[in-house]
C-alpha positions in Angstrom: 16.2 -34.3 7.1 14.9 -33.1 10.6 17.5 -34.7 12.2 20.2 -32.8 10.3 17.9 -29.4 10.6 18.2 -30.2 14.3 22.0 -30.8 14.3 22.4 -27.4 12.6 20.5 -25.4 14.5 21.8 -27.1 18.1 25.9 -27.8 17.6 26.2 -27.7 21.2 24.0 -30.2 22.2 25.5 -32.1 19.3 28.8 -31.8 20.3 27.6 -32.6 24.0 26.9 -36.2 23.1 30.5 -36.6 21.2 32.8 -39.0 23.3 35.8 -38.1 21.2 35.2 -33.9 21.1 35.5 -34.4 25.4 38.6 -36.8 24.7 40.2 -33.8 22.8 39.1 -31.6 25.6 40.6 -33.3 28.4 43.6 -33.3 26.7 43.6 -30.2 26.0 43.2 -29.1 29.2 46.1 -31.7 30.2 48.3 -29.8 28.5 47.3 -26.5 29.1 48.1 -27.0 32.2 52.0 -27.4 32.7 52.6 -23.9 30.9 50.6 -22.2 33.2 51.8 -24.1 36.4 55.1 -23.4 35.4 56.0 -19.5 36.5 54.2 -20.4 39.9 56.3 -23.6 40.4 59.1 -23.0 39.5 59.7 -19.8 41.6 58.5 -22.1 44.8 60.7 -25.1 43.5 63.8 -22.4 43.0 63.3 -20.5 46.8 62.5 -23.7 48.5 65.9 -26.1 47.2 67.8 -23.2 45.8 67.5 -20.1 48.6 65.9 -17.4 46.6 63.8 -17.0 43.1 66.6 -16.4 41.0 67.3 -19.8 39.4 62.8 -19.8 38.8 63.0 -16.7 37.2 65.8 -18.0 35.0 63.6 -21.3 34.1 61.0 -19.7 33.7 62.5 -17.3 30.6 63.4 -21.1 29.3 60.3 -22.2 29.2 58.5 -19.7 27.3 60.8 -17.8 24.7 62.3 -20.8 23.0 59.1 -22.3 22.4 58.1 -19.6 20.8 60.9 -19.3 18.1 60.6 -23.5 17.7 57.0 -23.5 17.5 56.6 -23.3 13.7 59.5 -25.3 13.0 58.4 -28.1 15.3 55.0 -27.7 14.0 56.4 -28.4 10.5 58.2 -31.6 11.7 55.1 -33.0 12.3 53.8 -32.3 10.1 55.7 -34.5 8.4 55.9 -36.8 10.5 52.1 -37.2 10.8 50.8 -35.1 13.9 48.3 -37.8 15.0 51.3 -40.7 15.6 54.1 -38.3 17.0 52.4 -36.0 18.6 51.8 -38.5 21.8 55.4 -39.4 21.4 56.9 -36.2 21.9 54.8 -35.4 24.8 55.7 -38.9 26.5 59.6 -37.3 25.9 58.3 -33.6 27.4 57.0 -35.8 29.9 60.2 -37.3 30.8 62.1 -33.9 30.9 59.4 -32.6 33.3 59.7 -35.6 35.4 63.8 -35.6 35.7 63.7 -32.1 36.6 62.3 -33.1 40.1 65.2 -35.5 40.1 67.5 -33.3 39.6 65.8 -30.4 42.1 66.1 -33.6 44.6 69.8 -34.4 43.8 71.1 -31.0 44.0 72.1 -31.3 40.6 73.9 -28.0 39.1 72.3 -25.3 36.9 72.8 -26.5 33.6 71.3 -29.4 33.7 68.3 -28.0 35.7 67.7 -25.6 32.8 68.6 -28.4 30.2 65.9 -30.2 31.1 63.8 -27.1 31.0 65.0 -26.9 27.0 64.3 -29.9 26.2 61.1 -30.5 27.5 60.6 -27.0 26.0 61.3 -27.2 22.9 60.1 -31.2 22.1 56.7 -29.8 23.0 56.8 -26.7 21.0 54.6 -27.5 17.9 52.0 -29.9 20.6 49.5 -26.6 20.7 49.3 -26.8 17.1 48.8 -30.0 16.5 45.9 -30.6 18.7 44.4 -28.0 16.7 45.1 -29.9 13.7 43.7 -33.0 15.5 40.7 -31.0 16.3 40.0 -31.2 12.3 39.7 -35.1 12.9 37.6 -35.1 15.9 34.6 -33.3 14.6 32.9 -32.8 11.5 33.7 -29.3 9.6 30.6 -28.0 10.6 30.9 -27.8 14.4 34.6 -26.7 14.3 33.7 -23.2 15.3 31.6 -24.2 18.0 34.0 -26.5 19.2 36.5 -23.7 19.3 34.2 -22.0 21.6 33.8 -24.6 24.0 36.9 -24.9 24.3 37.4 -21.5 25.3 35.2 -21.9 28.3 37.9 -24.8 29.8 40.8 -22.6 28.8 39.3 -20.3 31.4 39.1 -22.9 33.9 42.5 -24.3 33.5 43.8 -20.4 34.1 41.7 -20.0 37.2 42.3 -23.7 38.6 46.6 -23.6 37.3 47.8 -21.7 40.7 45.5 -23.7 43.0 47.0 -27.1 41.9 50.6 -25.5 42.7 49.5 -24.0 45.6 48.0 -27.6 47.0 50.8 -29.4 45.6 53.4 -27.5 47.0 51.8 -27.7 50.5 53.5 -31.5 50.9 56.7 -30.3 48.6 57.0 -27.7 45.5 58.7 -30.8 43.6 55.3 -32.0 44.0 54.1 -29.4 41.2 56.7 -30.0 38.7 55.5 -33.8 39.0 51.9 -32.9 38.6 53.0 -31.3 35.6 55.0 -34.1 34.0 52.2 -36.3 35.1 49.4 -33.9 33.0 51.1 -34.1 30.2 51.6 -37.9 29.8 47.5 -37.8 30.7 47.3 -35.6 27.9 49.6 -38.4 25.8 47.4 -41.5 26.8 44.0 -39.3 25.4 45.8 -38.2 22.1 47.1 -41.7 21.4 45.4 -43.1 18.0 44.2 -46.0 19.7 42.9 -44.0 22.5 41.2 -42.2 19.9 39.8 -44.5 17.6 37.9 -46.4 20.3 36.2 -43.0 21.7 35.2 -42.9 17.9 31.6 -44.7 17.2 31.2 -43.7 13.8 34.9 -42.9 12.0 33.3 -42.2 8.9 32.0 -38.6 11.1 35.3 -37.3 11.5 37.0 -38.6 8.3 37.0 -35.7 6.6 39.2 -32.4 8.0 38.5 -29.1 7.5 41.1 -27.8 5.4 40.0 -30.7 3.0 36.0 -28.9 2.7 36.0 -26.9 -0.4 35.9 -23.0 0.2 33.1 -21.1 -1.3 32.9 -17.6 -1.8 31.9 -14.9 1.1 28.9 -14.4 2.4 27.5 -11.2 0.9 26.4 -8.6 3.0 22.7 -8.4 4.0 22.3 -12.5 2.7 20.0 -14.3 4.7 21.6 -17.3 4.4 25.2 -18.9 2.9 25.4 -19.5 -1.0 26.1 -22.8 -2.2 29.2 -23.8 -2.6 30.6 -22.5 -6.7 34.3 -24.2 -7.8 36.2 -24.9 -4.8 39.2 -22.4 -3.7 42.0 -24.5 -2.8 44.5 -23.7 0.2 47.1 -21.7 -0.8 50.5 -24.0 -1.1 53.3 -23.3 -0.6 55.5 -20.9 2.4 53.4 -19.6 5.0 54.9 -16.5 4.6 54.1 -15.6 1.5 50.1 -16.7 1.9 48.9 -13.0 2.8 45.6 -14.0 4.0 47.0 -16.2 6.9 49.6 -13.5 7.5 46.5 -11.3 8.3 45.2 -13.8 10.6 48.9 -13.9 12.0 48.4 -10.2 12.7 45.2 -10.7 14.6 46.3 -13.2 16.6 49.2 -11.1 17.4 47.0 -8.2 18.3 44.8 -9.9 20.6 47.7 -11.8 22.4 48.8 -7.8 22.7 45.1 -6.7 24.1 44.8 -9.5 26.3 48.8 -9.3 27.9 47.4 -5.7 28.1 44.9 -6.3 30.5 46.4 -9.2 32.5 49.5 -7.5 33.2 49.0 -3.7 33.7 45.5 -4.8 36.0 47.5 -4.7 38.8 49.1 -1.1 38.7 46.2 -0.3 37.2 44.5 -0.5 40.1 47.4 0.3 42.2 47.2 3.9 40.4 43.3 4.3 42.3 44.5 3.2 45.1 43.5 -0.6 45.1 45.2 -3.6 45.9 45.4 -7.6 45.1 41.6 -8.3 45.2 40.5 -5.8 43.2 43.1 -6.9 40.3 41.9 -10.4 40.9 38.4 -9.6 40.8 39.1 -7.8 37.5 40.8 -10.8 36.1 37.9 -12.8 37.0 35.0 -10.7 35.4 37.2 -10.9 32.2 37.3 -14.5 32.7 33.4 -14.9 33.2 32.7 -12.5 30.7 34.5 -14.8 28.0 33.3 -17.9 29.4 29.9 -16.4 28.9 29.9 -15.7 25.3 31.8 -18.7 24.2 29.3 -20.8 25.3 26.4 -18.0 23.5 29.1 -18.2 20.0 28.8 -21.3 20.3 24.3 -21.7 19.8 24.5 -19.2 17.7 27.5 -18.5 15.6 26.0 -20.4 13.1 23.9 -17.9 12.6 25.8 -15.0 11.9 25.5 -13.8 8.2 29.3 -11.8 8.5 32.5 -13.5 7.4 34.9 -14.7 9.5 37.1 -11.5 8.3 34.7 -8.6 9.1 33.8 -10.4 12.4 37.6 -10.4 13.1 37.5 -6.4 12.3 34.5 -5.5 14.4 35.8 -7.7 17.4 39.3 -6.2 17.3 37.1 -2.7 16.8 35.3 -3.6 20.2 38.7 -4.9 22.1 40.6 -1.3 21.1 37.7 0.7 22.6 37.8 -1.7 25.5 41.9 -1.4 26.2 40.7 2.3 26.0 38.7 2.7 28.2 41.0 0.3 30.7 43.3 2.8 30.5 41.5 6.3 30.4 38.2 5.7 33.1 37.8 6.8 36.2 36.7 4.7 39.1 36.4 0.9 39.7 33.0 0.8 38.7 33.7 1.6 35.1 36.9 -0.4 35.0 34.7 -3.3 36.1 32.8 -2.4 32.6 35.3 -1.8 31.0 37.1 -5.5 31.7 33.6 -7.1 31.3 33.7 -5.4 27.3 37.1 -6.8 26.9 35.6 -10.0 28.0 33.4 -10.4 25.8 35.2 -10.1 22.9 37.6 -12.5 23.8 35.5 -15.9 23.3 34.2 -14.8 20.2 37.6 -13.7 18.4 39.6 -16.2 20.0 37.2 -18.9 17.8 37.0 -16.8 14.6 41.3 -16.6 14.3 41.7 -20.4 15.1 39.0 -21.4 12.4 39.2 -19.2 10.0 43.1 -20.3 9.3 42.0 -23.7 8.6 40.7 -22.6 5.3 43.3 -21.0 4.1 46.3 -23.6 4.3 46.8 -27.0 2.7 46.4 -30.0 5.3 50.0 -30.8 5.5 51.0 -27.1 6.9 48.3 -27.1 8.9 50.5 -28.2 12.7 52.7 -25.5 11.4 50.3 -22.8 10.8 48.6 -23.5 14.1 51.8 -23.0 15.5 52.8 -20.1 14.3 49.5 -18.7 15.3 50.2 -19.8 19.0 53.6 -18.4 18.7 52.4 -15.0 17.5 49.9 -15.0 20.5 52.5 -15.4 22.5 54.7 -12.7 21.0 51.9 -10.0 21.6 51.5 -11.4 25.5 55.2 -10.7 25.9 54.8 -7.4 24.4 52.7 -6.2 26.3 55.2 -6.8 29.3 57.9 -5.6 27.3 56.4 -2.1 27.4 55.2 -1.9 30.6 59.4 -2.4 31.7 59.8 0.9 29.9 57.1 3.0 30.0 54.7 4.0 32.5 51.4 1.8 33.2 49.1 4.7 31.4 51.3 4.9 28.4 51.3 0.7 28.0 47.7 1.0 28.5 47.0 3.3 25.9 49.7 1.6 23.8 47.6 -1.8 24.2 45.6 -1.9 21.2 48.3 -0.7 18.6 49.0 -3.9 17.2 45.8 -3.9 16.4 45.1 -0.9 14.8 48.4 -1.9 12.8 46.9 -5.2 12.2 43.6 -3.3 10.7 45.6 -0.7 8.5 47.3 -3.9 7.2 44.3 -5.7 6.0 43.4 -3.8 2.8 47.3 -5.1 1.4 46.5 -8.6 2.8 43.3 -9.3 1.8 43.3 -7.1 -1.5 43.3 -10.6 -3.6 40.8 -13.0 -4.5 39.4 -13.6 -1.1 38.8 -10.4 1.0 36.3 -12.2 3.8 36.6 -15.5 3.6 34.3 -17.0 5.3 33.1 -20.5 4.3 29.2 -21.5 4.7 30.1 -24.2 7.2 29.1 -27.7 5.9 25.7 -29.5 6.7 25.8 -32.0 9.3 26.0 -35.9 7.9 22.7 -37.5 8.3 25.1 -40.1 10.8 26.4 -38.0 13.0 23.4 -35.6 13.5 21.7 -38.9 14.5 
């Protein structure tokens, strides 16, 4: 019994000492990787064997909006599949598109087939960010999802800052050098997904047999309770389309929102600051305190997460709260000083939500939609980040600014219609740790 109080109350340390949780990371970050190389290298690739950006800018447009719309489809094919056995698969074949666009850099070969490759690889890998949230559910017990989550937000940081500097040192030799680094992450990111690979990082399978979606859902928290109630009869997932389970569409919302906050503030920093008078470094530092910031309190959610008494729903409200005030202030303060603060709020909201609308989802859809929900959730990240850019081409940087948390306040006016039902903050008491894994 001590050993499982001790589990409970340290889920870091825990999930410190798990071989397969840093498995999942690595791979993770693997794959993180190309999408955010991508932009950068391209561009070089494009000016360097091409003349001028145009062609980059062009690929680049390929490799981001399709994914998005074949996300949730792609997500649902393996679901069917079985994400555990096809997901290495497809990104051996992204893999192999990444690879053969070097080739055909090197060979001169004409458009179309530059920006086939481009599709395809696209595309194939679509529904991956989904499923290794999916695989996340058998990789850790129930319990130390959430603080797994925040971890893991701590390495997405570093793969953002640490993205350009492998371009920039592979394109030093060659920019083909980059797009091969990227083909090369992702069949990394393969080898550590594998099932074999997996299974013998595993010590004790019985741990990790049993996913998330699968715990049984209790109700909500209450207000002012000191600790979780028990468990009463189980709410099952909702079945059936996505789009008609109005919780997760809430969760949808969010997710879209704080894509839309955060595409905010990494794309209007720079004539943010340009309107004050500042250049590149200051718009880097910027990005960096929000980086740090986040970093920071995923690894605090993390400890302590367990420990919060709100439901994953009112947490979500209070975050998004925090982040509006935050894109606020971004846009309306004057002086560096206090958009230095005003970054570091928006940091540290990040972490925190981020973990909250990729767990909280989990409960809410059966286990064989769970690659597509996850997907659909990355793809409606996405869609908010491209917002975000979308208005600043039309408007002026102050009026995208202030315009940055709208999504969000939509999202929030939405919530009473979505979450009107049985389950208006549905927050699971997350399971006790097994006796054999807190060991």
């Amino acid at each position: 019994m001590t050993g499982t109080v001790k589990a409970a109350d340290r889920p870091v340390l825990v999930l410190v000492r798990s071989a397969p949780y840093w498995r999942w990371v690595l791979a993770t970050m693997m794959l993180r990787l190309p999408p955010i190389m991508a932009p950068m290298a391209f561009v070089l690739v494009s000016m360097e064997y091409r003349g001028g950006p145009a062609l980059g800018g062009l690929l680049v447009g390929a490799a981001l909006l399709p994914g998005v719309v074949a996300g949730p489809v792609c997500g649902r094919l393996l679901d069917r599949l079985g994400t555990e056995v096809w997901t290495p698969r497809v990104l051996v074949l992204g893999a192999v598109a990444r690879l053969l666009l070097a080739v055909a850099f090197l060979q001169d070969a004409p458009d179309w087939i530059l920006l086939l490759c481009v599709l395809v690889g696209t595309v194939i890998t679509s529904g991956v960010s989904g499923a290794t949230r999916t695989l996340l559910n058998k990789t850790v017990p129930p319990h130390l999802i959430g603080p797994a989550l925040s971890l893991d937000s701590i390495a997405v940081e570093l793969v953002v800052i640490s993205a350009p500097f492998l371009v920039a040192l592979s394109a030093v030799a060659d920019p083909l050098y980059a797009l091969i680094a990227m083909g090369v992450a992702t069949l990394i990111g393969a080898a550590l997904l594998h099932p074999r690979s997996r299974a013998s990082a595993t010590a004790t399978p019985e741990d990790h047999a049993a996913p998330a979606a699968a715990v049984p859902v209790p109700p909500a928290v209450p207000s002012g309770s000191a600790a979780p109630v028990a468990a009463e009869p189980a709410v099952a997932p909702a079945a059936g389309s996505l789009w008609r389970n109005r919780p997760f569409l809430f969760w949808v919302l969010v997710t879209l929102a704080f894509g839309h906050l955060l595409g905010t503030a990494d794309i209007g920093v720079l004539p943010r600051v340009a309107e004050d008078g500042g250049g590149t470094t200051r718009a880097a530092v910027l990005t960096g305190v929000l980086g740090a910031a986040s970093a920071v309190t995923g690894l605090a959610y993390a400890w302590y997460a367990h420990r919060i008494r709100m439901g994953f729903v009112r947490q979500a409200v209070v975050l998004l709260l925090m982040m509006i005030a935050s894109s606020l202030a971004i846009a309306l303060v004057d002086g560096y000083a206090a958009l230095v603060v005003a970054f570091v709020a928006l940091g540290l909201c990040t972490a925190p939500l981020n973990t909250v609308m990729n767990e909280a989802p989990g409960h809410l859809v059966p286990e064989n939609r769970m690659t597509e929900a996850f997907s659909t959730l990355v793809s409606a990240q996405s869609i908010g980040f491209a917002l975000a850019g979308g208005l600043l081409s039309v408007l002026p940087v102050d009026q995208m600014l202030l315009l940055g948390g709208a999504t969000a306040v939509l999202t929030l006016a939405a919530a009473p219609a979505l979450l009107s039902t049985r389950r208006p903050d549905t927050r699971p008491a997350r399971p006790e740790p097994s006796r054999e894994y807190a060991r």
